[in-house]
C-alpha positions in Angstrom: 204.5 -52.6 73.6 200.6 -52.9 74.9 199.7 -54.5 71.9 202.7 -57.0 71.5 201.5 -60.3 69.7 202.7 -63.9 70.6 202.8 -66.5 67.8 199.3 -67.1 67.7 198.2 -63.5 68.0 196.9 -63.5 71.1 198.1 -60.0 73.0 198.3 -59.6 76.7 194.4 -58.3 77.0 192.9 -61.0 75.1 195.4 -63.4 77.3 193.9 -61.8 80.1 190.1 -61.7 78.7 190.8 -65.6 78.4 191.3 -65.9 82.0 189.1 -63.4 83.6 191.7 -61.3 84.6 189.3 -58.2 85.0 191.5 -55.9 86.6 194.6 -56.6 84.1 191.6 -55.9 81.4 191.7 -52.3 83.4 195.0 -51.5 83.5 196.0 -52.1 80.1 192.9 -50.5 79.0 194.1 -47.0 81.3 197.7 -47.4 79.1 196.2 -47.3 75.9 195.9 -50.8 74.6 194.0 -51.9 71.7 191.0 -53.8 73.1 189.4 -55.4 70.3 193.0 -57.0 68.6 191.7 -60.6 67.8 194.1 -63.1 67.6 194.9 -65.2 64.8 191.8 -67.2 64.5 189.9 -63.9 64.4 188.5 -64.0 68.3 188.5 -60.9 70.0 188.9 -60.7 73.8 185.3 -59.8 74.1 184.4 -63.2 72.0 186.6 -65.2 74.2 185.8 -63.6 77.5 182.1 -64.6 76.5 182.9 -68.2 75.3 184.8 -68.7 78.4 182.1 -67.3 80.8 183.8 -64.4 82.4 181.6 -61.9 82.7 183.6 -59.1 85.4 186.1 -59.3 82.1 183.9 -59.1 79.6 182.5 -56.0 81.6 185.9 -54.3 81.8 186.0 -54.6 78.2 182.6 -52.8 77.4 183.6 -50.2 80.4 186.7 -49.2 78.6 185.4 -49.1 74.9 185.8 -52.4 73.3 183.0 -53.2 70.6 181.1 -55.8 72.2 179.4 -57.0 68.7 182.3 -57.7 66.9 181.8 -61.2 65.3 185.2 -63.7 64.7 186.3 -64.8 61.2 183.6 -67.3 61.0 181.2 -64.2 61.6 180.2 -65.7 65.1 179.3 -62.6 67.6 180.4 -62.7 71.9 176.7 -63.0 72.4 176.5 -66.5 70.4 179.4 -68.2 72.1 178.1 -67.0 75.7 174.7 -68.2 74.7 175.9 -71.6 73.2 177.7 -72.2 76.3 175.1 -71.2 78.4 176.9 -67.8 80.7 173.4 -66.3 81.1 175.2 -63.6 83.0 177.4 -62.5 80.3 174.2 -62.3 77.1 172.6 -60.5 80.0 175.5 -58.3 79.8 176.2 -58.2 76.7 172.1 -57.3 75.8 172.6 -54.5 78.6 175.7 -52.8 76.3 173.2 -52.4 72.9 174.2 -56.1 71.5 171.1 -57.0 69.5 169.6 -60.0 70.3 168.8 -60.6 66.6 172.1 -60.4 65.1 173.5 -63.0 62.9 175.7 -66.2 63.4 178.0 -66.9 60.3 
């Protein structure tokens, strides 16, 4: 199961957007798997590839259809997490897939 959940709702892509595993990102995007399943604390693995400053992952994402806007529970978008932690590379990234730089926080 692609999309298989551990306790805390985090699946094997978002475990992988976590720790820049770009290529993993690849191959379970190729099988099918969903890319934008946020786990339980509504972060999807774009959000947390941006927060954690991974930007070859956060590329695989957009390359294989995730939605690269979509904001966690508390309505925070990737682009504000990678710009609050200061990964230039990944809101230049992000800017580059159609994010708008005047969305919303919250």
């Amino acid at each position: 199961e692609l999309n298989c959940a551990a306790a805390d709702g985090t699946s094997p892509v978002w475990i992988a957007a976590e720790r820049g595993h770009a290529e993993v990102i690849m191959a379970l995007g190729i099988a099918g798997a969903d890319l934008d399943l946020p786990n339980k604390k509504g972060d999807t693995p774009a959000w947390i590839a941006a927060n954690r400053g991974h930007t070859r992952a956060l590329m695989m994402l957009a390359a294989n259809g995730a939605d690269m806007g979509k904001s966690n529970r508390e309505g925070t978008p990737p682009i504000w997490t990678a710009v609050a932690c200061g990964h230039i590379p990944c809101v230049q990234l992000l800017l580059a897939c159609g994010v708008d730089p005047n969305c919303k926080d919250g």
